[in-house]
C-alpha positions as CSV (number, residue, x, y, z in Angstrom):
1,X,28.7,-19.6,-21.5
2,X,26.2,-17.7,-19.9
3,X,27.0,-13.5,-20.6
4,X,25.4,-10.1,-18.7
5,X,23.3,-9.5,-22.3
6,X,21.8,-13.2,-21.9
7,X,20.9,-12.3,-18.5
8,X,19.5,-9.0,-19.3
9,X,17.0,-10.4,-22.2
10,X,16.0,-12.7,-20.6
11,X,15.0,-10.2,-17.8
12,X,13.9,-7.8,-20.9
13,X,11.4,-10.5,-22.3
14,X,9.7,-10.1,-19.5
15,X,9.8,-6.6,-17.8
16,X,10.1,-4.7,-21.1
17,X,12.2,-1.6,-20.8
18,X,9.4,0.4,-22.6
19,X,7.2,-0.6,-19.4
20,X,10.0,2.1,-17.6
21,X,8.5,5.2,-16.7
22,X,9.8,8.5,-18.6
23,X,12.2,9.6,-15.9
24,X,13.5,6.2,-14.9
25,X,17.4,4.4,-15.9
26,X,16.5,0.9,-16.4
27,X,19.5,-1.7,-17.9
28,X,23.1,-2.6,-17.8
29,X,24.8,0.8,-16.1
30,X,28.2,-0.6,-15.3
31,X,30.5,-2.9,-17.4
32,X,30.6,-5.3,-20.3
33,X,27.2,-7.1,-22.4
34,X,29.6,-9.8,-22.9
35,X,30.9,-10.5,-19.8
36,X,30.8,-13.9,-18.4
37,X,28.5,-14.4,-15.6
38,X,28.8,-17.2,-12.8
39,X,27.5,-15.7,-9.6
40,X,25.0,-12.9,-9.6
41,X,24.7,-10.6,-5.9
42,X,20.3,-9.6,-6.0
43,X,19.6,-6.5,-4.1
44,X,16.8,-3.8,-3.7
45,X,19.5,-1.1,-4.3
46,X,24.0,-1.0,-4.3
47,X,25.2,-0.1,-0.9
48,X,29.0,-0.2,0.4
49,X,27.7,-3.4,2.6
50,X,26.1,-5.0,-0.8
51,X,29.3,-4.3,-3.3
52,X,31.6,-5.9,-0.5
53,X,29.4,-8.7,0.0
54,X,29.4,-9.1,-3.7
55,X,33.5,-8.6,-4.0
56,X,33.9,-11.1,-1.1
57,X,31.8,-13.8,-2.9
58,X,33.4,-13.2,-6.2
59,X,30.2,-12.3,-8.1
60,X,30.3,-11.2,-11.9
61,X,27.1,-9.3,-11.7
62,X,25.4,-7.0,-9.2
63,X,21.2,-6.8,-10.4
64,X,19.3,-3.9,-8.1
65,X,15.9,-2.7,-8.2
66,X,16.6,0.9,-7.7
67,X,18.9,2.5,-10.3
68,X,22.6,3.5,-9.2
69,X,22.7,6.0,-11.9
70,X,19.2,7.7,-12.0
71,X,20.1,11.0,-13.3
72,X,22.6,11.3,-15.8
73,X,25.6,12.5,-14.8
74,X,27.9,15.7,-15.7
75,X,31.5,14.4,-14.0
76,X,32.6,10.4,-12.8
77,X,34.6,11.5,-9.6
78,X,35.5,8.8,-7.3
79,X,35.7,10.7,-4.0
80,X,31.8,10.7,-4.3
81,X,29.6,7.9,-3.7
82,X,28.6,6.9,-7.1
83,X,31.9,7.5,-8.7
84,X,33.6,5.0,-6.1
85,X,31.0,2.8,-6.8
86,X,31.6,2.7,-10.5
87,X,35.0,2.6,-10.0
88,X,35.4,-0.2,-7.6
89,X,32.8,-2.2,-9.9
90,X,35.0,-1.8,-12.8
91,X,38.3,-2.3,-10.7
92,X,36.6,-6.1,-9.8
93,X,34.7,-6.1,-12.9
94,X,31.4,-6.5,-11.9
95,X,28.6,-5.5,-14.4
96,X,25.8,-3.7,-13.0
97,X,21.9,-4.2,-14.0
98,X,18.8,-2.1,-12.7
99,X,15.3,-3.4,-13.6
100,X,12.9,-0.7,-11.9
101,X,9.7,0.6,-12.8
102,X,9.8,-1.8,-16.3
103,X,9.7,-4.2,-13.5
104,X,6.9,-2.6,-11.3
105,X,5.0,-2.6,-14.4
106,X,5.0,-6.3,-15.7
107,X,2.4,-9.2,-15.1
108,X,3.8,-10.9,-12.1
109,X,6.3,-8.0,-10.8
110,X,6.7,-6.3,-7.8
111,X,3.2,-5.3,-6.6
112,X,1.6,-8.6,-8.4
113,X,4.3,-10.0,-5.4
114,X,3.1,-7.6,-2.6
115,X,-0.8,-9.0,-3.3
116,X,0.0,-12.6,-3.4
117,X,2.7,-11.6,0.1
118,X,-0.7,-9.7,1.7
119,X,-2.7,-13.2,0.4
120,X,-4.7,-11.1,-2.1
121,X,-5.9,-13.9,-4.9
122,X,-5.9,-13.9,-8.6
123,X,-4.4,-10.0,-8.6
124,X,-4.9,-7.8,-11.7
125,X,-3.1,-4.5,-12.8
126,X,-5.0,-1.6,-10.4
127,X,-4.0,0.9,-13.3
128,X,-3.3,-1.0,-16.6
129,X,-0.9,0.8,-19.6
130,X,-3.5,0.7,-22.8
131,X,-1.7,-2.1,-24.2
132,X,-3.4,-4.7,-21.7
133,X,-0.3,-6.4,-20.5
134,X,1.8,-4.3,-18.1
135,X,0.1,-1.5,-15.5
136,X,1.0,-0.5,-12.2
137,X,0.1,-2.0,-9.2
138,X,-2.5,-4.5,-8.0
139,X,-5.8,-5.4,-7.3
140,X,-8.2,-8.4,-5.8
141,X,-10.1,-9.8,-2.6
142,X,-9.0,-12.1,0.5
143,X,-10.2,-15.5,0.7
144,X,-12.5,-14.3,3.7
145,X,-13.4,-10.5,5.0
146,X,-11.6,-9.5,7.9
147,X,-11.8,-6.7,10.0
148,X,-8.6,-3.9,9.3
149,X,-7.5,-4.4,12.8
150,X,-6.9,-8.0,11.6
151,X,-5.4,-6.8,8.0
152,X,-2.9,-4.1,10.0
153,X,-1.7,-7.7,11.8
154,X,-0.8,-9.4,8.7
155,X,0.7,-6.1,6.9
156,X,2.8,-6.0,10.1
157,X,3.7,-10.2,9.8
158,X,4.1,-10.5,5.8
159,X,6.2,-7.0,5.3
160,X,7.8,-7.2,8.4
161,X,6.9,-3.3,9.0
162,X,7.7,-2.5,12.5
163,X,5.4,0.5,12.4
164,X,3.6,2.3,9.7
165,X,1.1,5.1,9.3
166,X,-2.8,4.6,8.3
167,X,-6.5,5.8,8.0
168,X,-9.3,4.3,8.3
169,X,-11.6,2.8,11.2
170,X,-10.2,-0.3,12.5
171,X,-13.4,-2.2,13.1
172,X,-14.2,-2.3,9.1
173,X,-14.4,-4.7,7.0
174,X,-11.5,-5.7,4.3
175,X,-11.9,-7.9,1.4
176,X,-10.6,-6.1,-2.1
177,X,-7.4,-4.9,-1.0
178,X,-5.1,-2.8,-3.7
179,X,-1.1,-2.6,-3.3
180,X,1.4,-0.7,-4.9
181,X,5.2,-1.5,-4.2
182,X,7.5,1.6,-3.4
183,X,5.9,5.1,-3.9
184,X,2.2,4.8,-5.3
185,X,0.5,7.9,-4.3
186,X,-0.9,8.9,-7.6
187,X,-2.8,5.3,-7.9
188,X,-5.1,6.2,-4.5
189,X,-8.1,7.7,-7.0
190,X,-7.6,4.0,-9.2
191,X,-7.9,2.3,-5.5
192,X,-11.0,4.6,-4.9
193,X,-12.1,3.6,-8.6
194,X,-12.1,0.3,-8.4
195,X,-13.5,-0.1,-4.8
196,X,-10.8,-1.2,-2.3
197,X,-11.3,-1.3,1.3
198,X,-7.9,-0.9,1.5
199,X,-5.0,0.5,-0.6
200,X,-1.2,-0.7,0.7
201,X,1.6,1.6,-0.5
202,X,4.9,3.9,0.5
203,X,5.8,7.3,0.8
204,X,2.3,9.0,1.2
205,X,2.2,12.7,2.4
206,X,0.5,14.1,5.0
207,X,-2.4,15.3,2.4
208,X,-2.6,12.2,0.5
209,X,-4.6,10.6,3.6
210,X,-7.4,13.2,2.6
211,X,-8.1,11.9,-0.2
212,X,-9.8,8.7,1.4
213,X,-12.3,10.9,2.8
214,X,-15.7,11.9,1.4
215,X,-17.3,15.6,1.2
216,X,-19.0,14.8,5.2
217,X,-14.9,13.3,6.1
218,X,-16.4,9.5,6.3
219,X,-13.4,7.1,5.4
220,X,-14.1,5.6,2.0
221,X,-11.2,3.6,2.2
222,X,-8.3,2.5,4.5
223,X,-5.0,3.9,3.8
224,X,-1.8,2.2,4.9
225,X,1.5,3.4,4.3
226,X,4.0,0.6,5.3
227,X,7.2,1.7,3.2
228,X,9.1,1.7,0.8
229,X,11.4,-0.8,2.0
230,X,8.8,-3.1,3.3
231,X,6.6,-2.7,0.3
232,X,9.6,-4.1,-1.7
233,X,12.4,-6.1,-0.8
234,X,10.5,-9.0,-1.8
235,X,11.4,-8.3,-5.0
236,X,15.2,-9.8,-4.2
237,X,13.6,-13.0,-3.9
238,X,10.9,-12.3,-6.6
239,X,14.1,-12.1,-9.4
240,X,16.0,-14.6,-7.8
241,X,13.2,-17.2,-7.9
242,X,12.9,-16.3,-11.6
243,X,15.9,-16.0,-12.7
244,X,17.4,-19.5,-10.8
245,X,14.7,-21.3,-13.0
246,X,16.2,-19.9,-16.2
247,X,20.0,-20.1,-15.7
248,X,20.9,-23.7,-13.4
249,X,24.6,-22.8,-14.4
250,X,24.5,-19.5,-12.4
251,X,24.5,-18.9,-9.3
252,X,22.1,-16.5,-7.6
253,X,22.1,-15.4,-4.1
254,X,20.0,-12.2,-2.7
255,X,21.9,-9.7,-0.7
256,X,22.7,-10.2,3.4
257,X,22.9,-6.5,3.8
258,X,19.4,-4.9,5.1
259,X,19.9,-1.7,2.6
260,X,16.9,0.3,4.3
261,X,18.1,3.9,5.3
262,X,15.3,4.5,7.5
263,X,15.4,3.4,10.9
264,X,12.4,3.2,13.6
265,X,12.0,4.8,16.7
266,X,9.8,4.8,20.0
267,X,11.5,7.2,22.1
């Protein structure tokens, strides 16, 4: 019998929960260690579309990326979001897992996922923790220069981003690339560091696309912010992959449901 705690080692061995970031809720949030697990529902984050998809498929265990209880709470009341949620997870029993930032931080996670997406080779930790083996984000070349006119093409293709906001001129030349999944602002002086023509990341303020420029306002680097979403919902199939290896008796399946909350517009 396969149980949630199995599951979540296994998960643990590799994204280490000490890898989490001080503010971050990684782990089981919702239900029982011991409960049995058959089918497991993989999304970036718990929506009302991604709990019913996992009620109508009878799933045990819900895993997201993004924590459903990131701040601790003061009262469980279930005529607010997260208190229905909760509730209607413990009404179907379904046990609830987040692996976040202990995930953005391990060899092979999320942004190690993003390079090898953006066809980056043999990626390495853009900012590594001081024990060698877990960092955030990731760094390494293209098989061949291209032009960032050409790279903006394949951001757009591989993350499916159907706009997204960036400096730099498009007629230079790309070839060490740096990403960071999800919000990744503070790693743009690392980028700079460690010589990227380009740095691929989420969330960037208006200010933080100064930062490329020199003292004269040449570009030193391209910026791209493609979002958040973009920059991760790979990581459904990144755990899925990993976790079907491990456990042949359970059954994994990524979420249907697009959760992005952000919506695109021309008009």
């Amino acid at each position: 019998m396969i149980c949630a705690r199995d599951i979540a080692q296994a998960l643990e061995s590799w994204a280490k929960p000490e890898y989490a970031e001080s503010y971050d809720n990684v782990g089981l949030h919702v239900g029982s260690p011991s409960r049995e697990i058959t089918s497991v529902m993989i999304a970036l984050e718990l929506t009302t579309e991604v709990l019913q998809e996992a009620i109508d498929s009878n799933a045990s265990m819900i895993i997201t990326h993004h924590p459903l209880l990131f701040r601790p709470l003061s009262r469980i009341l279930t005529d607010d979001p997260t208190g229905h949620f909760i509730q209607e997870l413990l009404r179907h029993d379904i046990t609830l897992y987040s692996i976040h930032t202990n995930l953005d931080a391990a060899s092979d996670g999320v942004s190690f996922a993003l390079a090898k997406l953006l066809d980056v080779q043999e990626p390495t930790f853009l900012s590594p923790h001081s024990n060698g083996i877990s960092g955030m984000g990731a760094i390494g070349k293209l098989p061949h220069p291209e032009s960032l006119k050409s790279f903006n093409l394949r951001v757009h293709q591989q993350l499916g981003s159907p706009v997204f906001r960036y400096t730099g001129s498009l007629s230079a030349m790309v070839h060490t690339v740096a990403v960071c999944g999800g919000s990744g602002g503070s790693l743009i002086e690392a980028a700079l560091f460690k010589g990227a023509d380009v740095y691929v990341t989420a969330d960037l303020s208006y200010h933080r696309f100064f930062e490329v420029l020199d003292s004269e306002g040449h570009c030193q680097m391209a910026l791209i912010d493609a979002g958040h979403y973009e920059t991760e919902k790979h990581t459904q199939q990144l755990l899925n992959r990993w976790l079907e290896k491990r456990f042949p008796s359970v059954t994994f399946r990524c979420t249907r449901s697009v959760t992005n909350p952000v919506h695109y517009s021309t008009v």
